[in-house]
C-alpha positions in Angstrom: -9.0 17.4 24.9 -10.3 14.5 26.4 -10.8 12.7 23.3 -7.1 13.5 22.2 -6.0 12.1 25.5 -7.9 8.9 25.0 -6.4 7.9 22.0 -3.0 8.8 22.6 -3.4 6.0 25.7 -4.5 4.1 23.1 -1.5 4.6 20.9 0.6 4.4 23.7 -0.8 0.8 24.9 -0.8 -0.5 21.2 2.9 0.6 21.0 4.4 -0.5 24.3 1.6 -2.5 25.9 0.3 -5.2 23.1 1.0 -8.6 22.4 -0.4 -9.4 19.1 -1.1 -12.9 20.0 -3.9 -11.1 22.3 -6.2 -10.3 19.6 -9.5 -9.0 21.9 -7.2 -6.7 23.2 -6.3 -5.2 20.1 -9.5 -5.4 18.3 -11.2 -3.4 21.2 -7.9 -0.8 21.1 -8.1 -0.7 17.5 -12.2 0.0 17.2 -11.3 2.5 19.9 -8.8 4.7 18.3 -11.1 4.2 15.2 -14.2 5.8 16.6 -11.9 8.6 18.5 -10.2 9.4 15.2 -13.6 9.6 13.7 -14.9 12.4 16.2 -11.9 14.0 16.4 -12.2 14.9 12.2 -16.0 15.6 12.6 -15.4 18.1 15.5 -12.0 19.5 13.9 -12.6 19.5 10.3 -12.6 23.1 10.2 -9.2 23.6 12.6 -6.6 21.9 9.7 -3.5 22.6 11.8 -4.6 21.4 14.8 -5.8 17.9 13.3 -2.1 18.0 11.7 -0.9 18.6 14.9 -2.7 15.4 16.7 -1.3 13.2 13.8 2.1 14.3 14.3 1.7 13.7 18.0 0.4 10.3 17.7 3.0 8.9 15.4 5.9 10.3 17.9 4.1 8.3 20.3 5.5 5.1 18.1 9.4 6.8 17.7 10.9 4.6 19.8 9.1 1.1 20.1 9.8 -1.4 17.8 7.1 -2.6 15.6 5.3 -5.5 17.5 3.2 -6.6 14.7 5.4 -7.3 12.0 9.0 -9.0 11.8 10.0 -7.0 7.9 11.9 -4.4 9.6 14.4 -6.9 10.9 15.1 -7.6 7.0 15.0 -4.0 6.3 17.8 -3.5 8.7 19.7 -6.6 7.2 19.4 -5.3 3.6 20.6 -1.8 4.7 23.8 -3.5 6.5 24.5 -5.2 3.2 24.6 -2.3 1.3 26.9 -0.6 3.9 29.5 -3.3 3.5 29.2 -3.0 -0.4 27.4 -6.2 -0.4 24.4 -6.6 -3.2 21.4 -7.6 -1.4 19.3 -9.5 -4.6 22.3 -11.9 -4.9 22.0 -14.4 -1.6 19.5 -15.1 1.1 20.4 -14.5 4.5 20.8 -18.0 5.2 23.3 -18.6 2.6 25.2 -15.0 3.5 25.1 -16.4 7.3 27.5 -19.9 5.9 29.9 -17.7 3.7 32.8 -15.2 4.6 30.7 -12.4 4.5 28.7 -13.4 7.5 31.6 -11.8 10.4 31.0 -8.3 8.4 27.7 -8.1 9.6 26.5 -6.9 12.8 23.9 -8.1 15.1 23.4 -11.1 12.1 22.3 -14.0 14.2 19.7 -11.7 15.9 18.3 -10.4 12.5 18.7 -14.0 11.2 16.0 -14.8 14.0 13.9 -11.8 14.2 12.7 -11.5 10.7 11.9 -15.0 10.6 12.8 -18.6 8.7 10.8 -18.1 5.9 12.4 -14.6 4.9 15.5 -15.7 5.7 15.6 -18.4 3.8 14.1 -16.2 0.8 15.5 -13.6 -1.8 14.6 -9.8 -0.9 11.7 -8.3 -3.1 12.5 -4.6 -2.2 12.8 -2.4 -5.0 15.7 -0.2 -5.2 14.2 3.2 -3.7 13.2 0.5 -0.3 16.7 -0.2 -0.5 18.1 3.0 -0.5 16.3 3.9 2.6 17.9 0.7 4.0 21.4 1.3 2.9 20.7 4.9 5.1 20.1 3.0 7.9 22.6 0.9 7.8 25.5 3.3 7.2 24.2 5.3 10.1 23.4 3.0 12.5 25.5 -0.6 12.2 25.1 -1.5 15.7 21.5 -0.5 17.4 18.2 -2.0 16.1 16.4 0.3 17.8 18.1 3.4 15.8 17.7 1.9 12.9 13.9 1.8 13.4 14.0 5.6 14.0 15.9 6.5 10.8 13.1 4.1 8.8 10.4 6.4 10.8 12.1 9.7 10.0 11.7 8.7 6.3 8.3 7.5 6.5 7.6 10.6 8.7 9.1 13.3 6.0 6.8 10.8 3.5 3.5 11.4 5.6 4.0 15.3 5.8 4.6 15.0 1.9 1.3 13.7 1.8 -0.8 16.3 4.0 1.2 19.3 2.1 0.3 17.7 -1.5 -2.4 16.2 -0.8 -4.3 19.4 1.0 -3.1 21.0 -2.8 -4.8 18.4 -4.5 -7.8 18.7 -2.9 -8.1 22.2 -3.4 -7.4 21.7 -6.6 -10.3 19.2 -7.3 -12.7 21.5 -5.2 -12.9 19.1 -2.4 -12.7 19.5 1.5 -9.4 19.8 2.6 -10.0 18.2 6.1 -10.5 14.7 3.8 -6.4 14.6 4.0 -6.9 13.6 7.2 -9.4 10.3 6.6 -5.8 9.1 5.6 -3.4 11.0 8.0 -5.2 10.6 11.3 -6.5 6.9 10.1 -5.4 4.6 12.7 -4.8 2.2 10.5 -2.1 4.3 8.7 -0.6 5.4 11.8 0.1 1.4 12.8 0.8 0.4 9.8 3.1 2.8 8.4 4.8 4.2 11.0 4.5 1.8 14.0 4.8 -1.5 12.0 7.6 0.3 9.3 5.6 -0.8 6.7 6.6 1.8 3.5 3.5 2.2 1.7 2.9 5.5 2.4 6.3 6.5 1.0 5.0 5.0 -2.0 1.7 6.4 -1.7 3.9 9.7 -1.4 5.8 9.2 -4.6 2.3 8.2 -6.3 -0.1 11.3 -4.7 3.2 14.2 -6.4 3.2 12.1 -9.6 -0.9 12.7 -9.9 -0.2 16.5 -8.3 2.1 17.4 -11.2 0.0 15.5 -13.8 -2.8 18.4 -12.8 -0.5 20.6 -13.4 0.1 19.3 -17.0 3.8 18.3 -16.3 4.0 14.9 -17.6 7.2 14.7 -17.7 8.1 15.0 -14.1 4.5 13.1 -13.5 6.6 10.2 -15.2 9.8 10.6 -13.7 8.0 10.5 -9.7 5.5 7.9 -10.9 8.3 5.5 -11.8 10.2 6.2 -8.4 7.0 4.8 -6.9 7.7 1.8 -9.2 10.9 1.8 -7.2 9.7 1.6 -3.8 6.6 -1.0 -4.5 5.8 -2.5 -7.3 1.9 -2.0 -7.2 2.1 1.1 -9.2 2.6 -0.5 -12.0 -1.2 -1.9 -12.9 -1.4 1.4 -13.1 -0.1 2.2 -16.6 -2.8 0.8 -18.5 -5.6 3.5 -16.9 -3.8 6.4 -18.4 -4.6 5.3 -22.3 -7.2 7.8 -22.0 -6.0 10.3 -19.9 -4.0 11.8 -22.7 -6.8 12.6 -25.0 -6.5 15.2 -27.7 -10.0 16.2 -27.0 -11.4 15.9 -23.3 -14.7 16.9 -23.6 -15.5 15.7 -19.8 -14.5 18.0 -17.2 -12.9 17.1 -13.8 -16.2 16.2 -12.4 -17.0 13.8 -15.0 -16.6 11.0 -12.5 -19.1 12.0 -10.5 -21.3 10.4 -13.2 -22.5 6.6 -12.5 -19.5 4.1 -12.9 -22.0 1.8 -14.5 -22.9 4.3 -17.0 -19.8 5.0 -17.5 -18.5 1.5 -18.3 -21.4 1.0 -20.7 -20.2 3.8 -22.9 -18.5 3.2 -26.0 -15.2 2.9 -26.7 -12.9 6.4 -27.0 -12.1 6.8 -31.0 -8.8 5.6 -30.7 -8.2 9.0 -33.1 -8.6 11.1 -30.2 -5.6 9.7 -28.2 -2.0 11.8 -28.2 -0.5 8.7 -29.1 3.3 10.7 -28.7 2.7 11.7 -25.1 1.4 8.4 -24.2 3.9 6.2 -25.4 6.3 9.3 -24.1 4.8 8.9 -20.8 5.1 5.1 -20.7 9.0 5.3 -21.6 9.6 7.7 -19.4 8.0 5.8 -16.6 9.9 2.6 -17.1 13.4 4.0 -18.0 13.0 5.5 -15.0 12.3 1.9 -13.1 15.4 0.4 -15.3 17.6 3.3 -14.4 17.3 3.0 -10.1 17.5 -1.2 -10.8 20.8 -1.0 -13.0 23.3 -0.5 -10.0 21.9 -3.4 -8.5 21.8 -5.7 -12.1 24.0 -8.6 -12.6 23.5 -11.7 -14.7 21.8 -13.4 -11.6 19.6 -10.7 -10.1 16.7 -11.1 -12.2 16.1 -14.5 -11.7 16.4 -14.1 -7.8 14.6 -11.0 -7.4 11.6 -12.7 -9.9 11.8 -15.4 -7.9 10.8 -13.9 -4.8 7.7 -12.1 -6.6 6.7 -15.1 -7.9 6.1 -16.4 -4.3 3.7 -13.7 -3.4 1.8 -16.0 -6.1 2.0 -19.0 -6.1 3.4 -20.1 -2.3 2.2 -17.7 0.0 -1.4 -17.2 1.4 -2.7 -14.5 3.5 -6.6 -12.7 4.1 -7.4 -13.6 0.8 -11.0 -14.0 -0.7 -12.3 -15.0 -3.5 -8.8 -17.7 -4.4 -9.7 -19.1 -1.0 -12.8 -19.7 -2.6 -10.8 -20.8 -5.9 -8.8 -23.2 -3.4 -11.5 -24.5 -1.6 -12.9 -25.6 -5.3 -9.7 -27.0 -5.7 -9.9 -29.4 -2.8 -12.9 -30.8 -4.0 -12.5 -31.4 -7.3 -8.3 -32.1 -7.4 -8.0 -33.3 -3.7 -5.1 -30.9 -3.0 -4.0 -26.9 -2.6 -4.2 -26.0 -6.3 -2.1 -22.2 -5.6 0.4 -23.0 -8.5 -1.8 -23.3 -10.9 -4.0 -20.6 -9.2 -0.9 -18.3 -8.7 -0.6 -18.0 -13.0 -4.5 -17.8 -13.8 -5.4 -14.6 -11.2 -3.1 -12.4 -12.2 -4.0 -13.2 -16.0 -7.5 -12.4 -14.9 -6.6 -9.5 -12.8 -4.9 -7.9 -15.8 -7.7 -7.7 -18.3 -10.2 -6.5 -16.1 -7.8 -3.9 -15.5 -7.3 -4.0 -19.2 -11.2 -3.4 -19.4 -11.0 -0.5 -17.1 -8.3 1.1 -19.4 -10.1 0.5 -22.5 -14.3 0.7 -21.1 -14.4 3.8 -18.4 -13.2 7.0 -19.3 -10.3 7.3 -17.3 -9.5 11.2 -19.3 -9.9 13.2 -15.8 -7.8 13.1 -13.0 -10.3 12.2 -10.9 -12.0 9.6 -12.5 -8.4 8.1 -13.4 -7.2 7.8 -9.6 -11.1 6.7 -9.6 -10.0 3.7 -11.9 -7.0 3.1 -10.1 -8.6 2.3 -6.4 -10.6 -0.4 -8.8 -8.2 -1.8 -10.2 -6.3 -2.7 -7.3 -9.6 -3.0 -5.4 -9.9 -6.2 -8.0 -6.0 -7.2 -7.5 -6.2 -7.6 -3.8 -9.5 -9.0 -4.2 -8.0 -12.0 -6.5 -4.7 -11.9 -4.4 -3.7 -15.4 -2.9 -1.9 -13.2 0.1 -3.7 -9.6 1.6 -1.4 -8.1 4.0 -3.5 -5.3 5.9 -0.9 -3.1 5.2 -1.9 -3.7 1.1 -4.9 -1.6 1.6 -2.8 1.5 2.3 -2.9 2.6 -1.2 -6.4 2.8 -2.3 -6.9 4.6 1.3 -4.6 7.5 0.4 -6.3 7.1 -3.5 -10.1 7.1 -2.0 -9.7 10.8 -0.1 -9.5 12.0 -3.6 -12.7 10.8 -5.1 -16.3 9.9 -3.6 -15.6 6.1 -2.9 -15.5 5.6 1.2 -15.5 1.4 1.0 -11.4 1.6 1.0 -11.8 3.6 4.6 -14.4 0.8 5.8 -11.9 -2.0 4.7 -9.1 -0.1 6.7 -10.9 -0.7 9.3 -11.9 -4.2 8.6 -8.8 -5.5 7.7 -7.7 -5.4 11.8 -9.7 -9.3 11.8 -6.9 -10.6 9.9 -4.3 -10.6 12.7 -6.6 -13.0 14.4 -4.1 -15.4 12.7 -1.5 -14.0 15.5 -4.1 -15.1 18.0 -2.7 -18.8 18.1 0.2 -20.6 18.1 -0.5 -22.5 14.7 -0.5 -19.2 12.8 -4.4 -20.1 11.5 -6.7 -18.1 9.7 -9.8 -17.8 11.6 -11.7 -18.3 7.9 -15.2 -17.1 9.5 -13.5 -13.4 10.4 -11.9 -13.0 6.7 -15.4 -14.3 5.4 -16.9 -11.1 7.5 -14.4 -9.0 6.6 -14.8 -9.4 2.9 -18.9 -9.2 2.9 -18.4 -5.8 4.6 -16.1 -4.7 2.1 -17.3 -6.2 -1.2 -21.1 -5.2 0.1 -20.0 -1.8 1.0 -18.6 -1.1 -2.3 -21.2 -2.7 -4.4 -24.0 -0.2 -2.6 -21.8 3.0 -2.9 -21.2 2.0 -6.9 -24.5 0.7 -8.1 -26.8 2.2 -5.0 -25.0 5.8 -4.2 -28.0 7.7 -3.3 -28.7 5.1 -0.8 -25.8 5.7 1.2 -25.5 9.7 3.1 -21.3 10.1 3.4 -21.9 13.7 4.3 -19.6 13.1 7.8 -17.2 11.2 5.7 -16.7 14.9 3.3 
């Protein structure tokens, strides 16, 4: 009890008590809630319902506090009042929508205008349609109060989150694992912040992602498809995805489900799958299914200029923006020396080439033909895209979190935990990077996974199971 009533102070002064300029303060709060949530697990592994309990608890402690360490929900909430007034959100940035007619039909503008911030405002959206439903909810419901429509965003990220113990307690189960490890991404304070405190919708992604998996066990690609590509439609990210399943539907799968538990090295060195062996029909299937369904939830929104905004925007993730990254702040610093300037444009087109075929190598090198060792492949592969990702939000690491309770890899739960040092940027007025704490926080990670790949049996994860 007394450890339950610790952190919930905790929550409670991180939700109505923080400035995220003061870092110490939430670093100590943060490594706090961390440890708390850790004994909590260890001590209650065995009682399911009542850890369940204590992470519904903790996220109501966040239901009516608006997010203090990020500014997107302001945009959320301006999207959503677009829709309401039959306005398409891909075709004008706020600051143009604030100089035209349409500016008078929407409420609370100037304050949105402000809150979200002159760069986003001055930018295309980059939410996918299923985001943008969410918004459009919001903003028929509540076209007046900020506040409310934070609560309606939490309500849907809450529903997500309980998708994710019921599904995700099934999946484990079902891959004869503990099903207490649910909660190493439910009660992760990380999650908790970033997802439901900061509005942040990557668990309702990670949702959409966890039943597509849960009905490919089940053998029901179809509907695997279908849910996969409504991830599509609420992030992106899910789609590096498609190459790791070129194996998965294998005429003959002579590995069983605990095939992964093999050395990934050993793995990778294996030959090539005949190519013979693949169901070529249900692949290809799979794959059409998967993006018709992305096309389909995009084509209310299409018009002759909403590709080139909404590509636009993407494209800045790339080659203007920069955030907690690693190894391209590396890349740039190369730059400097040899060029004499930032060299992210040309940067911003050569990582993602690179990111793709090592994914591409993944696909084609490990045998990706069990589920697990598939969802295996896919916390690598984006393990690699954030790693050679000119911008790392901490909210990024979400995914391979939720992906990591399903297989034997812990590093993603150490770089939850890690990724706190990045908001040392808030800690000053000049927004800067504090290069020596991203330098730390990526030697942790990067050395953490290296040991639990190459070196597993010198690492016990026996609390952590």
């Amino acid at each position: 009890m007394l450890l339950f009533l610790t952190a919930a102070t905790f929550y409670w002064s991180f939700a109505y008590d923080l400035d995220r300029a003061d870092f110490p303060k939430m670093l100590m709060l943060y490594a706090g809630l961390f440890f708390l949530s850790f004994k909590i697990i260890q001590l209650l592994k065995t009682r399911f319902w009542l850890l369940a309990g204590a992470a519904l608890i903790f996220r109501l402690i966040f239901f009516i506090a608006l997010p203090d360490l990020s500014q997107d929900f302001h945009r959320f909430i301006w999207d959503g009042r677009l829709l309401a007034n039959g306005i398409n959100p891909y075709l004008s940035t706020p600051v143009l929508l604030m100089e035209s007619a349409h500016f008078g039909s929407i409420s609370q503008a100037q304050e949105l205008a402000s809150g979200m911030g002159a760069l986003s405002a001055s930018n295309y959206t980059n939410y996918p349609p299923i985001n943008q439903l969410i918004f459009a909810v919001a903003g028929m419901i509540s076209q007046n109060s900020i506040l409310f429509s934070v609560i309606i965003f939490r309500i849907f990220i809450l529903l997500a989150e309980v998708g994710i113990l019921f599904f995700g307690r099934k999946l484990l189960k079902k891959l004869d694992l503990p099903e207490h490890c649910i909660f190493w991404f439910i009660l992760n304070p990380f999650v908790i912040i970033e997802c439901f405190g900061n509005l942040h919708f990557e668990s309702v992604m990670g949702f959409f992602i966890l039943l597509s998996f849960y009905f490919l066990w089940k053998r029901k690609w179809i509907i695997s498809a279908i849910i996969l590509g409504l991830s599509i439609s609420v992030k992106l990210l899910p789609l590096m995805f498609l190459p790791l399943f070129l194996k998965f539907f294998s005429i003959k799968k002579n590995d069983s489900e605990n095939s992964e538990n093999r050395h990934v090295a050993t793995q990778f060195s294996e030959k090539i799958t005949d190519l013979k062996s693949i169901n070529w029909a249900k692949l290809i299937g799979f794959y059409a299914i998967v993006l018709l369904s992305v096309i389909l939830s995009f084509l209310p929104f299409y018009n002759s200029v909403f590709l080139n905004n909404f590509s636009e925007s993407v494209g800045l993730w790339f080659q203007k923006f920069e955030f907690n990254a690693s190894i391209y702040y590396i890349v740039r610093w190369i730059g400097f020396q040899i060029k004499g300037y930032n060299i992210i444009a040309d940067a911003g087109r050569i990582l993602p080439v690179v990111t793709f075929i090592i994914i591409l190598t993944l696909s084609i090198f490990r045998k990706n033909n069990s589920l697990k060792s598939l969802i295996s492949g896919c916390i690598f592969a984006l393990a690699f895209y954030f790693l050679l990702s000119t911008t790392v939000h901490p909210w990024y690491i979400v995914t391979p979190l939720l992906l990591s309770v399903f297989t034997k890899y812990r590093f993603p739960i150490v770089w939850s935990f890690m990724a706190i040092l990045s908001y040392s940027a808030y800690g000053n007025a000049e927004f800067q990077e504090n290069l020596w704490l991203v330098a730390l926080e990526y030697i942790v990670v990067i050395g953490f996974a290296i040991n639990e790949v190459f070196f597993p049996k010198k690492l016990s994860f026996s609390l952590l199971s």
